[in-house]
Structures are given as structure tokens and as C-alpha cells.
N, C-alpha and C positions, 0 to 999 in steps of 0.2 A: 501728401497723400500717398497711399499704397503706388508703386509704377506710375507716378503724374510725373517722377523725374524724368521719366522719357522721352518727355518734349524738352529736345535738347536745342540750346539758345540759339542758332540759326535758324532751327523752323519757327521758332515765337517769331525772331525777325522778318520772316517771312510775310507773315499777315501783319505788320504794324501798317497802319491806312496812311493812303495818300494824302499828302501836306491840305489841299481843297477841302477833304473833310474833316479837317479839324479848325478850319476856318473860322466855324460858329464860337468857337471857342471864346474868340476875341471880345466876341457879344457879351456871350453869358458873362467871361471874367468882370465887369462891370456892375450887373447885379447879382446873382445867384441870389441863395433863400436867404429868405431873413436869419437871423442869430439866434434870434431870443434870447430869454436870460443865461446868461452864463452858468454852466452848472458846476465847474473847477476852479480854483483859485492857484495860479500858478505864482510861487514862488523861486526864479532862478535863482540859486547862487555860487558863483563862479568860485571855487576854491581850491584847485589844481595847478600843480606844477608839469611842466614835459618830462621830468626827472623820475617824478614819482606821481601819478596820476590818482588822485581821492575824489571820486567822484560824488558831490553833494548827492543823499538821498531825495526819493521822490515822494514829493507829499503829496499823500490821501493817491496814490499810486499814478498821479497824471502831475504834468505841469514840468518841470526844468529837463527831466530826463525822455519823455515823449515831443516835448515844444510845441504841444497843443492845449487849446483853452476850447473853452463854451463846446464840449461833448467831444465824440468822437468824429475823426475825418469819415467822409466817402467820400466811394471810392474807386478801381477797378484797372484792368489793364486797360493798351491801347485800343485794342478795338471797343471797349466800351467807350472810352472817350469818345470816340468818334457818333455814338451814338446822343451825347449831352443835348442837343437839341430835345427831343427825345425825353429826354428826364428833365427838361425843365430846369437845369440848373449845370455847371460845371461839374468836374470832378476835382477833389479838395486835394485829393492824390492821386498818382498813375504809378503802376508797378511797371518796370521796365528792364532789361537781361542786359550785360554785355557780357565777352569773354576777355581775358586778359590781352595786352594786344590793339583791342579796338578803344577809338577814340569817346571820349564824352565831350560837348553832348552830341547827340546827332541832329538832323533837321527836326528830327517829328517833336524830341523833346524837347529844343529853343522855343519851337512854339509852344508846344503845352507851357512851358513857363513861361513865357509870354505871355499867355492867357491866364496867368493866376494859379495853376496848378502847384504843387509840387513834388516831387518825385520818390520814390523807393527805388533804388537800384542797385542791382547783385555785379557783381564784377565775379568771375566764375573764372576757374584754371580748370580744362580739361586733361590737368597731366604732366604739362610744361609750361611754366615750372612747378613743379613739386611741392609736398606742403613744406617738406626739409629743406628746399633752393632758399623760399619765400622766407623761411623762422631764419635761416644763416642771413639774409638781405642782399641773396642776389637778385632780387625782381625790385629793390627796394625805387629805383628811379622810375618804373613802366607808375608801378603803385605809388607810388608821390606823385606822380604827374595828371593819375585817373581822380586822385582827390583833391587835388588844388585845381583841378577844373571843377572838378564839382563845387566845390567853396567858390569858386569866381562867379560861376551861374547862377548861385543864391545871390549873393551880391547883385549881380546884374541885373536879376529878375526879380528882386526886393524878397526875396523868400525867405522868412526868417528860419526855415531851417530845412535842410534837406536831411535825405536817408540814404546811410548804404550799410550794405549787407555785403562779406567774401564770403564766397561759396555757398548761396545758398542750398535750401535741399543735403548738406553738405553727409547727413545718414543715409540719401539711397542709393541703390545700388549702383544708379549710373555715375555716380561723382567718388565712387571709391579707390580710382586710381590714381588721384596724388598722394595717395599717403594714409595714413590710421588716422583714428581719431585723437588723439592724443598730438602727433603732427599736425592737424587741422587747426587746436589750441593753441601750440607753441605757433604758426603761423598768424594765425589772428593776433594774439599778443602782440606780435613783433608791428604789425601791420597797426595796430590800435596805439602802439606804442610811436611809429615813426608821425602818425597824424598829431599826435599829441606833441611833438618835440617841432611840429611845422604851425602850432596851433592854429590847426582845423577843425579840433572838437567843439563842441558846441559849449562846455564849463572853461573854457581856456582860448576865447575870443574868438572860435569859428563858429562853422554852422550844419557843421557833421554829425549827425546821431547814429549810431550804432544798432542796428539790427541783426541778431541772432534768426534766421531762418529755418527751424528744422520741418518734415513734413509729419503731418500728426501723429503717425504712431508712436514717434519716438518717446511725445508726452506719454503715451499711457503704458506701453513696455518698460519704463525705466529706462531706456539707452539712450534720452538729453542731455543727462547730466557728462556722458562722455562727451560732450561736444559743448559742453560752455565753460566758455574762456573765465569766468568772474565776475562778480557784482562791479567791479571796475571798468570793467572791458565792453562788458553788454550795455546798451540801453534800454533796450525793449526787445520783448522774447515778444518772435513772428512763428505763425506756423499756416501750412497750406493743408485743407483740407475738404473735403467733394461727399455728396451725397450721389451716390454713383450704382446703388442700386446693382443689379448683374449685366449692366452694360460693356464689361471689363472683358466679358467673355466672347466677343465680337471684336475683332481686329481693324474694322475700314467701315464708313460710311456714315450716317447721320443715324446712330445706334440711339433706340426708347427705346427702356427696359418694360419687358410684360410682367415682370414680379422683381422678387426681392426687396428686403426690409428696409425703410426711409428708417434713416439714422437723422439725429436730432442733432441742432447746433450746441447742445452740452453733453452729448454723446462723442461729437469729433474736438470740441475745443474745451470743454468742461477742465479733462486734465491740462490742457495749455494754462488753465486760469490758476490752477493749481500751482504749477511748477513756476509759472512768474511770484505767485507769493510768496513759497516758499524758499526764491532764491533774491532775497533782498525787496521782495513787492514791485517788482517790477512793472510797470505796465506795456499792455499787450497788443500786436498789430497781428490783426486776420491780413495776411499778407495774400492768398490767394482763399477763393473761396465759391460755391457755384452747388448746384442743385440741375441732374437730368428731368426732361417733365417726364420719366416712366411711362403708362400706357396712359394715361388719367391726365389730362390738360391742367385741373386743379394743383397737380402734387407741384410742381414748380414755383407757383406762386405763394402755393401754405407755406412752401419752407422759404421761401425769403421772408415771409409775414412772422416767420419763426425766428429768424436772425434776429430781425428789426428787434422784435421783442428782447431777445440773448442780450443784444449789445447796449437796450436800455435797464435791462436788469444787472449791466457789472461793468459800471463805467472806469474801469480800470483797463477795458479798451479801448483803446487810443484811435483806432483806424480799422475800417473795412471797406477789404478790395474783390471787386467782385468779376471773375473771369468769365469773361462775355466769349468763348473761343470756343473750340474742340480741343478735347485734351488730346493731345499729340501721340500716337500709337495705341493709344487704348480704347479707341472707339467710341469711349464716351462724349456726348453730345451738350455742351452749359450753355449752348448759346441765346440769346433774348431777343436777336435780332428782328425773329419771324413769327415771336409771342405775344399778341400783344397784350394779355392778362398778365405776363409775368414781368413784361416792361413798366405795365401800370402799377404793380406790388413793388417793385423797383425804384419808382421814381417814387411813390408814398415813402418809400422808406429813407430816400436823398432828401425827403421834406418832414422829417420827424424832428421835433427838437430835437432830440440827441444826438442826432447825425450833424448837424450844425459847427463840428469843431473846425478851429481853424489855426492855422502855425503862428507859434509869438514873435513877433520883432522884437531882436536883442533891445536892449537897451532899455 
């Protein structure tokens, strides 16, 4: 989204919730909603080398290259988890930040996977090192070591497939300092390439899937296609985007907007839906996503009643996550905490059939 980069990965870390309230989690993981019928047919098939990486296409746009069956994941950052009591069910996924540098996993997310969750998470360079250090493989040992823990925590936690995303957001303006976009490419490559020769991806005996991050304008300006690495490289095109109304224009405080125009979930991701077709059919993860309730209590809960609908009309969505938080710097307010109309369109929507998806165990 427009300035959502601004919430730079220290203050997310800031509000992740104490270990206690994610407690419930352990519960829920044991039953959450029913499945219902499946509505994908996944067929993996592993047929890549480390050498030179072909990644099997994705049929009917879900299944080997998403590792999800029976609909789409929900979903949401940590502080929505913390709220799963609450919705009646787990989160199928949890978005979560590191920077380069810092270790995987941390306490809150052993537990979410312990609880059955599993993960999205950005490994972010603020600069150093560079997108030029990373494509030459000077960072190549910090970046080995960030994803062979991640591989060992699927393992550990029976998850048949986890997510990461370098640099997400990697178009806004706060993340323009390692380098062009063009740099960001050759980085990823190199980076997508050293998982592959360590087989950690998920077509070549890991459990890595590849998430491209950009935040929505990029889909409908044209400027994505500067920043994806290749139908080989990517798995699944992510993008973050907010119904944010003129709340933008308030710097601090628990900001509803008194006007401005409710943009629709095929207004902000419609082109997302697009540019995954068009670049080999990829399928798609709402990687962040949220709605302010404006002056009108209703407008929060229509538009998630909106989603719901978006993401069963184009099940070549894989996943949506839904930021329960303040967006960081810009005033705008998505949180659910203290709604409870829009907790209850919330949790309908964690109990729709289509939301029901869930990750495939290899084998």
C-alpha cells in the first residue's frame, strides 16, 4: 500500500503479543473449522535440479507452487493471532518481519507453529548489505543460515510448507536504499538460487516457497514487472494493500476517517489477480490486508464481507492475511480488537468454506 512501508520491522516487532496470549492457540490447533470438500486438486511434481532450477507449473493456479489444498489459508499478522480465541478457530497463517541479522525463529513464532500455524516471513536488508553485496554472495552464509532454519522449523512443526519473501515491500520508498530494482532481481536470483543448490525449495526436497511481496500500486502502475525475478524464481505473487479512506492525512492517534472514497477488494488487488496470470498463472497471497471503520461502524465489516466474497470468487488466492494493527506512521487505524461487528464478519469469513485451505505434507 501507498506509505504502509513505513512501518519499519522493529516497530511491527514492537507490538508482537506476549507468549500467554497465544497460549489458546495450542487448543484451537487440535480442532479449528471443519474443511469441507476440497475445492483444489493438487498435484506436486518435483522436477528440478540446483544447477538449473524448472520449476513444475501450477495447476488450475493452486496446488504444488502455493502447497495449499481445500481453498484458501486465513489468516493475519501476530496480533491477530492473538485474538484466535475470538474467531473461533486458529490462524492457518501468520505474516511475520525479520531484518537481516536477526535469528529465525523467535519465541512467538515456535509457538504459532506449535500451534499448527504456518508462517510468511520477509527477511528485509535495510542497506547492509546491499542488493549488489547479496547477487556477488557476500551475505550468502547470514542467508543460508535464515533458511535452513526455516526448513528445520517446518520439519519440526510437521508444516508441510513454509513461506519466505527478501525484501518485501521491496517498491517503496522506505526500502530503496539497497540498491535498484534491477539489483533487487539479481539479488533474489542469487538468493533463490543458493536455496535451490541447499535443497530447501519446496520442488527439490524442501519446504520453501517463494513469495514476491510488492505493495499494490506497483500491480496497477506497471512498475512489478521491474521487480520480478521470473516464473522460476517466484512462487506466488503477494501484495499489501488497505482501504484507508483520508485517514493518511493525520500523523498519530486512533485516526476514522469522516469521508473519503471505500475502494473495493478488486479495486486494490484486482490488478494483483492480473499480473499473477499473466506472469505464468501464478497464484496469489493477500499478504497484508485491513479496512479503517471511517465514521460509519458498518463500512468495516461490509468490506471484509467484501473480501470474503473477492477471495471466493478467484480461488487462484492462496491466502489472506489480515492486519489487525495500526499502520505505523500514517495514522491509519485496521484494528478489530475493540469492534465487535467487525470481529464477528471476521470470524464468518475464517469459517467460509473457501477459507478452509490448508498446507500439503510432502510426500
Amino acid at each position: 500500500m501507498e506509505l504502509h512501508a513505513l512501518r519499519l520491522a522493529r516497530g511491527r516487532r514492537a507490538w508482537r503479543a506476549p507468549l500467554a496470549a497465544l497460549a489458546s492457540l495450542a487448543v484451537l490447533a487440535a480442532g479449528g473449522c471443519s474443511a469441507g470438500a476440497p475445492l483444489h486438486t493438487v498435484t506436486p511434481t518435483p522436477t528440478a535440479t540446483p544447477s538449473s532450477p524448472v520449476v513444475p507449473a501450477e495447476p488450475s493456479g493452486t496446488g504444488g507452487r502455493s502447497g495449499v489444498s481445500s481453498g484458501a489459508l486465513f489468516g493475519g499478522d501476530v496480533p491477530l493471532a492473538t485474538e484466535a480465541a475470538k474467531l473461533g478457530r486458529k490462524l492457518a497463517i501468520v505474516r511475520d518481519y525479520y531484518n537481516v541479522g536477526e535469528s529465525f525463529p523467535n519465541a512467538t513464532d515456535r509457538q504459532l507453529m506449535a500451534g499448527g500455524s504456518t508462517l510468511l516471513v520477509s527477511l528485509d536488508t535495510t542497506g547492509s548489505p546491499s542488493y549488489a553485496s547479496i547477487a556477488a554472495g557476500g551475505a550468502d552464509a547470514t542467508f543460508l543460515q535464515f533458511m535452513r532454519a526455516m526448513e528445520q522449523a517446518a520439519v519440526t512443526y510437521h508444516l508441510g510448507s513454509i513461506y519466505f519473501c527478501f525484501q518485501h515491500e521491496a517498491n517503496s520508498a522506505v526500502h530503496q536504499s539497497p540498491g535498484t530494482p534491477a539489483q533487487f532481481v539479481q539479488a533474489w536470483k542469487h538468493l533463490h538460487q543458493l536455496a535451490a543448490s541447499a535443497h530447501l525449495n519446496w520442488y527439490d526436497g524442501g519446504r520453501l516457497h517463494w513469495v514476491l511481496i510488492l505493495t499494490n500500486p506497483a500491480y496497477r502502475n506497471g512498475t512489478a514487472d521491474q521487480y520480478f525475478p521470473g516464473t522460476n524464481e517466484v512462487d506466488i505473487i503477494g501484495a499489501d494493500g488497505y482501504n484507508t479512506g483520508t485517514c493518511r492525512q493525520a500523523l498519530s492517534g486512533n485516526v476514522v476517517s469522516a469521508g473519503g472514497k471505500v475502494k473495493t477488494p478488486d479495486q486494490l488487488f484486482g490488478p494483483v489477480l492480473k499480473f499473477a496470470a499473466d506472469h505464468g498463472g501464478l497464484p496469489v497471497f493477500i499478504a497484508e490486508w485491513g479496512s479503517i471503520p471511517y465514521s460509519s461502524s458498518a463500512v468495516q465489516p461490509d468490506y471484509i464481507r467484501q473480501m470474503q466474497s473477492f477471495v471466493e470468487s478467484n480461488p487462484e488466492i492462496a491466502a489472506a492475511m489480515y492486519w489487525n494493527s495500526h499502520g505505523r506512521g500514517n495514522g491509519c487505524d485496521y484494528s478489530l480488537n475493540d469492534r465487535a461487528s467487525a470481529l464477528s464478519a471476521l470470524a464468518a469469513m475464517g469459517h467460509a468454506r473457501s477459507l478452509q485451505g490448508h498446507v500439503v505434507q510432502p510426500g
